[in-house]
RODO-2510 file (C-alpha; in nm, 4 decimals, decimal comma):
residues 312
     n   res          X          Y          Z
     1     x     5,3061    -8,7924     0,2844
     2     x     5,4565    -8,4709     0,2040
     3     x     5,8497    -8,4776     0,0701
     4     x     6,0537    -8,1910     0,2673
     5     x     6,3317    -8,0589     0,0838
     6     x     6,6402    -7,9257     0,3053
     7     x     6,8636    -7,6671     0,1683
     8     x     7,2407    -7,6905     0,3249
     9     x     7,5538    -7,5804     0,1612
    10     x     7,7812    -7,8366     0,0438
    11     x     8,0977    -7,8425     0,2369
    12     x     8,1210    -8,1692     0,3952
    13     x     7,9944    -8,0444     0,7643
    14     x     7,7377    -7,8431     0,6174
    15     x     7,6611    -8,1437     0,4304
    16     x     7,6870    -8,3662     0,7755
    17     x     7,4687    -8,1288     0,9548
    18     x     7,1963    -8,1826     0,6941
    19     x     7,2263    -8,5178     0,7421
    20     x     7,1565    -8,5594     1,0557
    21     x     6,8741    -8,3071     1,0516
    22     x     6,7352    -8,5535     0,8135
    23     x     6,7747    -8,7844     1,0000
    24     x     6,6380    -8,6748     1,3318
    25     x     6,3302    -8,6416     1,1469
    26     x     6,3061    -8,9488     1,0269
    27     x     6,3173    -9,0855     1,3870
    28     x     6,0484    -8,8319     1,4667
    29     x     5,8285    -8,9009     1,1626
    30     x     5,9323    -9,2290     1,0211
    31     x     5,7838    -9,2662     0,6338
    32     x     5,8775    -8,8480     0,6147
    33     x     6,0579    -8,7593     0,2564
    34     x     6,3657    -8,5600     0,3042
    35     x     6,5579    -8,4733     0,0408
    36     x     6,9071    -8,2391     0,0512
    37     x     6,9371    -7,9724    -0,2243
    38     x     7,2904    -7,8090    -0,2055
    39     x     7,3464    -7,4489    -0,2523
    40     x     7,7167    -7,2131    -0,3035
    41     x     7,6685    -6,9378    -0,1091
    42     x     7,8797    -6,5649    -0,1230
    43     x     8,1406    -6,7846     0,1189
    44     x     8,1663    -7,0772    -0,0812
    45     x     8,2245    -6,8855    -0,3535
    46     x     8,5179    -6,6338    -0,2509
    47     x     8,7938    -6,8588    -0,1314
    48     x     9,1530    -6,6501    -0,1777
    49     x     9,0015    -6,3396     0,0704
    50     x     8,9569    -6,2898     0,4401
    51     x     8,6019    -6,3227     0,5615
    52     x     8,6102    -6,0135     0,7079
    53     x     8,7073    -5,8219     0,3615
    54     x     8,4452    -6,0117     0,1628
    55     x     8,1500    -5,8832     0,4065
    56     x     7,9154    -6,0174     0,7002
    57     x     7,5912    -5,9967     0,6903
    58     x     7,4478    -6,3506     0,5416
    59     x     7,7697    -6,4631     0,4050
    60     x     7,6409    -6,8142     0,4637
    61     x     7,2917    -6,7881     0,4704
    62     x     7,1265    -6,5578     0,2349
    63     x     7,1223    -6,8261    -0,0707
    64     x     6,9829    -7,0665     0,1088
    65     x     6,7718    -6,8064     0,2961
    66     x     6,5978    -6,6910     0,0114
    67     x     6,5718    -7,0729    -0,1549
    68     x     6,3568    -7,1142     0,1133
    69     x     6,1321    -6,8228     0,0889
    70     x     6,1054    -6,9234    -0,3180
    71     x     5,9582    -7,2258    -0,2328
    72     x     6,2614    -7,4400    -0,3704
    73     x     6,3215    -7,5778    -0,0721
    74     x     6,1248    -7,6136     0,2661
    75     x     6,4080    -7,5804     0,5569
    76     x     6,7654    -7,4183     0,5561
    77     x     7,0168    -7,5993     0,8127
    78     x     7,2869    -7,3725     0,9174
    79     x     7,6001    -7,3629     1,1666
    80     x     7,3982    -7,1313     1,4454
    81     x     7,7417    -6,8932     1,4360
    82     x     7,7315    -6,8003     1,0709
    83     x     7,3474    -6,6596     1,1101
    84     x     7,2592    -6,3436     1,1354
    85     x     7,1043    -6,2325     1,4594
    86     x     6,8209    -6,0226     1,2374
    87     x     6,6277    -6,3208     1,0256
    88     x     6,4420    -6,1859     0,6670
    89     x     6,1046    -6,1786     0,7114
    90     x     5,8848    -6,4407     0,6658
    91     x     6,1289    -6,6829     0,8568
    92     x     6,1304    -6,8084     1,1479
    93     x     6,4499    -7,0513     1,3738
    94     x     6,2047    -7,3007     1,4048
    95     x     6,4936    -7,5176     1,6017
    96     x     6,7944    -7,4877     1,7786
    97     x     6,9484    -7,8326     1,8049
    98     x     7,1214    -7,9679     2,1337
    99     x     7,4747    -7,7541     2,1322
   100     x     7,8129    -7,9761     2,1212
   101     x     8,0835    -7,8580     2,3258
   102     x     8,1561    -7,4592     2,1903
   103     x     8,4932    -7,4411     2,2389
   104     x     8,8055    -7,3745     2,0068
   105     x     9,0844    -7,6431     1,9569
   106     x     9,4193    -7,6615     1,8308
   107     x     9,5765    -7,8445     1,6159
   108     x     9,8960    -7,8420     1,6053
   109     x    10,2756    -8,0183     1,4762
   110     x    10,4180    -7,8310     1,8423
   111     x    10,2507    -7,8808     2,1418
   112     x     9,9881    -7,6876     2,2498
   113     x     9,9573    -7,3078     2,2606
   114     x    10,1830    -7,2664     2,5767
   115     x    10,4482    -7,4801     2,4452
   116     x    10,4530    -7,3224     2,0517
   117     x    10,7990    -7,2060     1,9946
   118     x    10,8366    -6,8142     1,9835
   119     x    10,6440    -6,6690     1,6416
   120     x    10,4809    -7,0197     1,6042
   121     x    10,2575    -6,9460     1,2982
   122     x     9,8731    -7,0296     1,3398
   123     x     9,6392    -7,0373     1,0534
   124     x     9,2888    -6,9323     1,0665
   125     x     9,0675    -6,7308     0,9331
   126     x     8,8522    -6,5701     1,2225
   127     x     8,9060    -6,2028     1,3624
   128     x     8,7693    -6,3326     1,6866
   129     x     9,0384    -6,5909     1,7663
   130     x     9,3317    -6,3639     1,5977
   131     x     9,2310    -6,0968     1,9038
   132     x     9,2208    -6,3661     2,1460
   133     x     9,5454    -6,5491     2,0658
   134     x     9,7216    -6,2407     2,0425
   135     x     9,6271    -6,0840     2,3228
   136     x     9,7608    -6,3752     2,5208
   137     x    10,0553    -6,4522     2,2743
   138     x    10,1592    -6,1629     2,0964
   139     x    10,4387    -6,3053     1,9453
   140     x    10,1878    -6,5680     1,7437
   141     x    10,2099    -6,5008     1,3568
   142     x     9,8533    -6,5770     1,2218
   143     x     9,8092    -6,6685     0,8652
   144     x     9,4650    -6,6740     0,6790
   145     x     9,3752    -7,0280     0,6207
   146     x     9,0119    -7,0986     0,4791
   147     x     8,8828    -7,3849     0,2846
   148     x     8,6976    -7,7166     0,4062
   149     x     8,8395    -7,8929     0,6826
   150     x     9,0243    -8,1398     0,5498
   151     x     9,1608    -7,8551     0,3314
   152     x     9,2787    -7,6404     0,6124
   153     x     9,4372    -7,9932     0,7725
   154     x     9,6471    -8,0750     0,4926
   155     x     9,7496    -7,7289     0,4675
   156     x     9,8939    -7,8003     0,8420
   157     x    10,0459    -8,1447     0,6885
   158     x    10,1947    -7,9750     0,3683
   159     x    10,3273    -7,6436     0,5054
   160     x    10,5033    -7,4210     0,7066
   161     x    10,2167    -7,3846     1,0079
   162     x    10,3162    -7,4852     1,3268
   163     x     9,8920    -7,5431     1,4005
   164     x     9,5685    -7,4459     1,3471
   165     x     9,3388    -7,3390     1,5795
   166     x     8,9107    -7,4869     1,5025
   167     x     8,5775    -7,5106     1,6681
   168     x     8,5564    -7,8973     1,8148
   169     x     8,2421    -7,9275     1,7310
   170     x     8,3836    -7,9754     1,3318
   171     x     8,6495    -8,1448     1,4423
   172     x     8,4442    -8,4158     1,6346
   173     x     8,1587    -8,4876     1,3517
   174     x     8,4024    -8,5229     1,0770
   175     x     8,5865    -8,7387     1,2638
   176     x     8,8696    -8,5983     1,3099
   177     x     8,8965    -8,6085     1,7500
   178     x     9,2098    -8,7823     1,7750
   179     x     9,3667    -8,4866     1,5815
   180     x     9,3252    -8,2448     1,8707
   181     x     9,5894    -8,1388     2,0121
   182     x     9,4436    -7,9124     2,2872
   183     x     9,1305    -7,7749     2,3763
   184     x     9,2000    -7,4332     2,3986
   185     x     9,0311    -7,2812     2,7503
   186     x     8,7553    -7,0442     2,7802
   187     x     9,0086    -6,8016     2,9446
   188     x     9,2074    -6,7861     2,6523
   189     x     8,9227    -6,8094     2,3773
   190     x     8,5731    -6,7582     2,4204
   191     x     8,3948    -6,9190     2,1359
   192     x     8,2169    -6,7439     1,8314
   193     x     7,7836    -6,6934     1,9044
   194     x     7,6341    -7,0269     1,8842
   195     x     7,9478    -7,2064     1,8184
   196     x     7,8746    -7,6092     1,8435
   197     x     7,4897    -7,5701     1,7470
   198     x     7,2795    -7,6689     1,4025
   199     x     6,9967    -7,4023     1,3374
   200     x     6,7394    -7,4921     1,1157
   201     x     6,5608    -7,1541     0,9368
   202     x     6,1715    -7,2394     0,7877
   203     x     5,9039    -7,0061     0,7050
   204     x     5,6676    -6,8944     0,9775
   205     x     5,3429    -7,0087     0,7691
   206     x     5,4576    -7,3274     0,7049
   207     x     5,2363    -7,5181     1,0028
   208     x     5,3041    -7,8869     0,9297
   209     x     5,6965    -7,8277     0,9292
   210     x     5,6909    -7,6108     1,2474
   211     x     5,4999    -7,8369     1,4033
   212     x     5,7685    -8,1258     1,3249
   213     x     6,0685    -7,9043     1,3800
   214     x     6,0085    -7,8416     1,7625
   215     x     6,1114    -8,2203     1,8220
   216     x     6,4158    -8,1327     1,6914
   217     x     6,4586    -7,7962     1,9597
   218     x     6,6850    -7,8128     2,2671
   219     x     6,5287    -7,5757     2,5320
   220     x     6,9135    -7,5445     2,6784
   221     x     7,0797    -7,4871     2,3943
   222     x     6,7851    -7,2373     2,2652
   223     x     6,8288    -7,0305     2,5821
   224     x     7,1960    -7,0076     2,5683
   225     x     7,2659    -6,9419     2,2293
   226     x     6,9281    -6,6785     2,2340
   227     x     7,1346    -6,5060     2,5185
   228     x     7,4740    -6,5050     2,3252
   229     x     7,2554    -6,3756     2,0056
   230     x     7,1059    -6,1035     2,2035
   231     x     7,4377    -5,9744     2,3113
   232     x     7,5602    -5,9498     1,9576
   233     x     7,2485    -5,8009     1,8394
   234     x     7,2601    -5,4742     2,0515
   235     x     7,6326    -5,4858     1,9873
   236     x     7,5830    -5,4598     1,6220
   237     x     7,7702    -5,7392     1,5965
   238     x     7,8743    -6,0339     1,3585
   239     x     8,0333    -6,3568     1,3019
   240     x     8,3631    -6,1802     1,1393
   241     x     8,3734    -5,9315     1,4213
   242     x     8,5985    -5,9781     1,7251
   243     x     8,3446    -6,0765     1,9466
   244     x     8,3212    -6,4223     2,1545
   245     x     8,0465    -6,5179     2,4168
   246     x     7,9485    -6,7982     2,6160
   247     x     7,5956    -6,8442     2,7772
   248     x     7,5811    -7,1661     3,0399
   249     x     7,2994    -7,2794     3,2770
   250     x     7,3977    -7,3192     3,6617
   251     x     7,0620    -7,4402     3,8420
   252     x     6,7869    -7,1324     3,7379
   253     x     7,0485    -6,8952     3,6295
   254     x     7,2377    -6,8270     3,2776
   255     x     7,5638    -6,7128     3,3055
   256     x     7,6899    -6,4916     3,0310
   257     x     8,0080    -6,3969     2,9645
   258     x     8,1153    -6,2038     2,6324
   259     x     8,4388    -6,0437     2,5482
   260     x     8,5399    -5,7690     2,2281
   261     x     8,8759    -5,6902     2,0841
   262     x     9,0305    -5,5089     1,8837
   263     x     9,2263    -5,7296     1,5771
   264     x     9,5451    -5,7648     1,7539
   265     x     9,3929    -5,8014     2,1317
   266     x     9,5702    -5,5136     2,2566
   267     x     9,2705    -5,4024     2,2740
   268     x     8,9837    -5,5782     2,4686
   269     x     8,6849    -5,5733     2,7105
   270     x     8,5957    -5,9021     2,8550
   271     x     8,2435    -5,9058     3,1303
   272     x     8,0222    -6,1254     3,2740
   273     x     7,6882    -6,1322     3,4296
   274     x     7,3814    -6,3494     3,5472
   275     x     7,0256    -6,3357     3,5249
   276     x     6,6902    -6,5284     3,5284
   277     x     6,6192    -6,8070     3,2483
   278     x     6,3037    -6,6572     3,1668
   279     x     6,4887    -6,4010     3,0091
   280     x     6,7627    -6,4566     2,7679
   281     x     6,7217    -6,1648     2,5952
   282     x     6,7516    -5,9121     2,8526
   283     x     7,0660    -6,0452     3,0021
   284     x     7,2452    -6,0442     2,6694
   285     x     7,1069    -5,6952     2,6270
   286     x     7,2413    -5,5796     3,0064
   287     x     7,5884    -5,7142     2,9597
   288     x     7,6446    -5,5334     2,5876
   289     x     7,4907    -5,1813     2,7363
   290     x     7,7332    -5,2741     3,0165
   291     x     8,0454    -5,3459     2,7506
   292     x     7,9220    -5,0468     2,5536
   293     x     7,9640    -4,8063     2,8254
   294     x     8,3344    -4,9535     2,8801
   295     x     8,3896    -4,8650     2,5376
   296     x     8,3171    -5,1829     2,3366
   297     x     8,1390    -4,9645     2,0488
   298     x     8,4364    -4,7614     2,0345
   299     x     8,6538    -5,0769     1,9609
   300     x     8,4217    -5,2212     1,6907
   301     x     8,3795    -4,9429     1,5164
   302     x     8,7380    -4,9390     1,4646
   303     x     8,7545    -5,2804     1,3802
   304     x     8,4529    -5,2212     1,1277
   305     x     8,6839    -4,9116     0,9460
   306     x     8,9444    -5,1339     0,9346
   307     x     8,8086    -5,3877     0,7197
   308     x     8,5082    -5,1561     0,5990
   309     x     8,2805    -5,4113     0,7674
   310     x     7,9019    -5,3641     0,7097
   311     x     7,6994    -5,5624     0,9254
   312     x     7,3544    -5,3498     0,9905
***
């Protein structure tokens, strides 16, 4: 039987999500060979920068992106919010895998965000929850903070942060749930595209992997994080960009609701709208036309000057 070869980074989630890939195929095929091949990608490599200053487009992906269409290894597994909505061709997402919860949580020495003493310092390292925070704190000081996770926790342990504010999902399959402080609501912080959801990249003439990899696909999750990815698309869009969006089922309907900001929140349009699950696509696309005639492109494009953000 054919051995597959997986290509993940190797930060310990990445690492974790591989895993389990892995392993969900071996329940689906058992005998398969899987093997992980780690690879450093442009974000690996640039620790002491903001995301935003070090670029967008594939600062997670491309490596293993273009492993794959080599031929050095067979699948890429990737956190769904750090891919590009515009895939290289010859690749296909040949699975979206069931979504964890999407939401942002803190962690934090003080309470949780209500209860932070006045110019509380929060680290992270995302535009999107800077906007958000601030626009409903202003007085928050946010500090970058990159690194693994268990880097970015000790940092909390070691110095002068009052918290840290993290997707759950992380949190939850590194084992570190009884750290959470809070999870942060939707009203505060809507979470990055895809947050919460593995993504596994193959190329579209590979047959016998396809064919293996839609075992692994989560119709709900697909159609929710396909409408959050359509959104961001016509918004020219990306995961360092202030935007935040949240697609859920309720009975035959998705419910999408997206918000954009400029980096200090001051700044911000936040919509919503419905429309048919046969359609993902088109109801992200309504609700960005929608934002953009409010004045969302006006907003990112100062966002994008600001930080000289390329993300066509």
């Amino acid at each position: 039987m054919r051995e597959f070869r997986i290509g993940t980074r190797e930060s310990r989630l990445a690492m974790w999500q591989a895993n389990w890939v892995a392993g969900r195929l071996r329940e689906i095929s058992p005998g398969i060979g899987i093997s992980l091949v780690g690879i450093k990608t442009k974000g690996d490599n640039i620790l002491d920068s903001a995301l935003a200053k070090i670029g967008d487009k594939g600062l997670f992906t491309r490596e293993l992106e273009t492993a794959v269409l080599n031929g050095e290894v067979d699948m890429a597994v990737h956190s769904m919010k750090d891919l590009p909505t515009a895939l290289p061709q010859g690749m296909v997402l040949a699975a979206i895998c069931r979504r964890e919860y999407p939401g942002d949580v803190l962690v934090s020495k003080r309470g949780g965000i209500s209860e932070l003493p006045w110019d509380a310092v929060i680290g992270t390292s995302s535009l999107r929850r800077i906007a958000q925070l601030k626009r409903f704190r202003p007085d928050l000081q946010m500090v970058n903070v990159r690194g693994n996770l268990n880097t970015r926790l000790q940092k909390l342990d070691t110095g002068s942060m009052d918290a840290l504010i993290l997707a759950y999902a992380g949190m939850v399959r590194l084992g570190f749930k009884a750290r959470i402080t809070e999870l942060v609501p939707f009203e505060i912080s809507l979470p990055a595209v895809g947050q919460g959801s593995v993504g596994v990249e193959a190329r579209e003439d590979d047959r016998e992997l396809l064919q293996i990899l839609k075992h692994l696909d989560h119709r709900p999750s697909r159609i929710a994080i396909t409408t959050e990815r359509s959104l961001m698309k016509r918004l020219e869009g990306g995961c360092q960009i202030p935007v935040g969006a949240l697609a859920i089922q309720d009975d035959d309907e998705i419910v999408l609701e997206a918000m954009v900001a400029d980096l200090d929140g001051k700044m911000m349009i936040r919509s919503s709208m419905s429309g048919p699950l046969e359609d993902p696509e088109g109801l992200g696309i309504r609700l960005a036309e929608g934002m953009l005639a409010k004045g969302a492109g006006e907003i990112l494009k100062k966002v994008r000057q600001e930080f000289d953000i390329n993300v066509r």
